[in-house]
N, C-alpha and C positions, 0 to 999 in steps of 0.2 A: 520434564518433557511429557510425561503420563497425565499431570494434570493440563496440559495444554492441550495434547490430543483430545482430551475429555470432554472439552467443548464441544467438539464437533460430532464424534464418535464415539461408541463404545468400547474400552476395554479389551479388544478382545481377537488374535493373531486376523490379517485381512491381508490379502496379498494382490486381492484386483484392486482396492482405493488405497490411494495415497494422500497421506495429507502431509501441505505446506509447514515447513517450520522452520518460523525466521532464523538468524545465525544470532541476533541479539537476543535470544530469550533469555539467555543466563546473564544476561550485565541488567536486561528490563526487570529480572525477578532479583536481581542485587539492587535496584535503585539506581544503575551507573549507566555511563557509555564510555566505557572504558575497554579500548582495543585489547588490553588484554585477556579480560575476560570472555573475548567475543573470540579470541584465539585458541582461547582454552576449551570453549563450547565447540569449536569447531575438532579439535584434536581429539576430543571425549566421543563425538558423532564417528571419526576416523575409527577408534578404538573399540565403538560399539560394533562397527560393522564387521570387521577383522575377523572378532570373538564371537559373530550369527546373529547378533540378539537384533539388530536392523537392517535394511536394507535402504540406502540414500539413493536417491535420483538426484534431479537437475541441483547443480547451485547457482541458484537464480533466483528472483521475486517471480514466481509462476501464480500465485494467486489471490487475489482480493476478498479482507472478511468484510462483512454487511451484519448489522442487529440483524435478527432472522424476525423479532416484531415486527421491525420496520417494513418488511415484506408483503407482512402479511394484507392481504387484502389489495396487493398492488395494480394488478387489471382496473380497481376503481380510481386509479388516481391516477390516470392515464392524460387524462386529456387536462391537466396540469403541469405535462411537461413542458418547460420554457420553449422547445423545440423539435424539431424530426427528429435528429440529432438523440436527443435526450430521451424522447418515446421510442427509439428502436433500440435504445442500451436497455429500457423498462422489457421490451419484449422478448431480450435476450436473457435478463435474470428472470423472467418470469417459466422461460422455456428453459432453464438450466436450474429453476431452485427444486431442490430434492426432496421426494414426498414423504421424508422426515423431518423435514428442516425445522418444522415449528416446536420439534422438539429438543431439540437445541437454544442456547442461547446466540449463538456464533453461525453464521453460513460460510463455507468456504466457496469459492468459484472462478473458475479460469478464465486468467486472464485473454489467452491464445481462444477459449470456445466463445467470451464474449465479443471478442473482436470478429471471429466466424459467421457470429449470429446477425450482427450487428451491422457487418459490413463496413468497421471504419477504424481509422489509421490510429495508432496507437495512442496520436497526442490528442484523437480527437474524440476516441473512448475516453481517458481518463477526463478533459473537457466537460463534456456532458454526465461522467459520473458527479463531477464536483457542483456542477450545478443543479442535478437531481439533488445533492446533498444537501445545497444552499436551500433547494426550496423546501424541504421538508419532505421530498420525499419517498425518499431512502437515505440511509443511516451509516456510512463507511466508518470501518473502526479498521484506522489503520495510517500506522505510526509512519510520519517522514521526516525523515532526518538528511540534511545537507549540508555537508561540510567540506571543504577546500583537501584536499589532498596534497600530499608532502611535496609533491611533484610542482603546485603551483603557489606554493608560498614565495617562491623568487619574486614569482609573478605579482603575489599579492601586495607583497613590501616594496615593489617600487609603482603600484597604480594607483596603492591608498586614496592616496593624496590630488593624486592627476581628477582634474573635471573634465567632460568630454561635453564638447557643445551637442544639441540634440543626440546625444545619447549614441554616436556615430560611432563605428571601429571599437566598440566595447570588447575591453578583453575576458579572455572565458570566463576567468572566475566571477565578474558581474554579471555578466551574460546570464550565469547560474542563478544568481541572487534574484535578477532579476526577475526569471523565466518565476523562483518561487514564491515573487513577490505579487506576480500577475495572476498565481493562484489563488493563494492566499485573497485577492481583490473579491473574486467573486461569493467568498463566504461571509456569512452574517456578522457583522461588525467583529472582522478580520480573525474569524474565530477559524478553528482546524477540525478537521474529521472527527477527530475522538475526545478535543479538551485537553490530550496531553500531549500530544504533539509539537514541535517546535522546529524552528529555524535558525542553526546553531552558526555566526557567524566568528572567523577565527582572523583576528591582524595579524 
């Protein structure tokens, strides 16, 4: 966890900034996505805090990394956004990146102050983050993983197979695949944020 903080910040006790830390660090620093290890990360963070040595806030995806390169020089590359849209997410990381950040390799930045800035609805930040992405310009590093839940494999084993003409009464679990496949659409010959990300599906 210390070398993960390390991207962003220094080393060194901070009690006004918090930084974001996924629940998969320890199954992504094993090579897996293996829930148990992702339980185990989770009960060790429980354990940490018990004992002082941390303090946990939200558990939630509260914030989005970015190349802090990729940043740089962003005010010039403005009138390249695809859209309004897309130039008002530019002018919300440009008002929220941090006068250290180029010393870092990583930016973190909130997801809740982007939307703030930005003035726009949750599906419609990440939207136009990904299309900033596509066009080259800004640089999301940040892993998505989407997988069916235990809850709807019933579900999943008896639609498999079912065709739905125009795509009509879709049930959730495609609904999902879907929504990721519509993302996915907008990136440069079907590529993802970081190159290692994926779309994990389960029969």
């Amino acid at each position: 966890m210390e070398k993960y903080i390390a991207r962003f910040k220094p080393l060194k006790p901070d009690t006004e900034i918090s930084v974001a830390v996924p629940f998969n660090l320890y199954s992504n620093e094993k090579g897996s996505f293996n829930d148990d290890l992702d339980n185990k990360f989770r009960m060790a963070l429980h354990w940490l805090e018990r004992l002082e040595r941390i303090k946990l806030g939200y558990f939630t995806i509260t914030h989005l990394e970015f190349d802090a390169a990729s940043l740089n020089k962003l005010a010039e590359r403005l009138n390249n956004c695809p859209d309004l849209d897309c130039e008002n997410v530019c002018h919300a990381i440009i008002e929220l990146f941090p006068r250290d950040g180029q010393s870092n390799k990583v930016v973190q930045l909130s997801i809740a102050s982007l939307r703030s800035i930005s003035k726009l609805s949750l599906e419609n930040l990440f939207a136009a983050l990904l299309k900033n992405h596509a066009a080259g310009i800004i640089k999301l590093l940040q892993d998505v993983v989407i997988e069916p839940t235990k809850i709807r494999l019933d579900e999943t084993n008896h639609c498999k197979n079912i065709y739905y003409e125009n795509q009509q009464k879709y049930p959730a679990i495609l609904s999902y695949f879907s929504f990721a496949r519509e993302n996915y659409a907008v990136l440069p010959n079907g590529s993802v944020p970081n190159g290692s990300s994926f779309l994990k599906e389960k029969n």
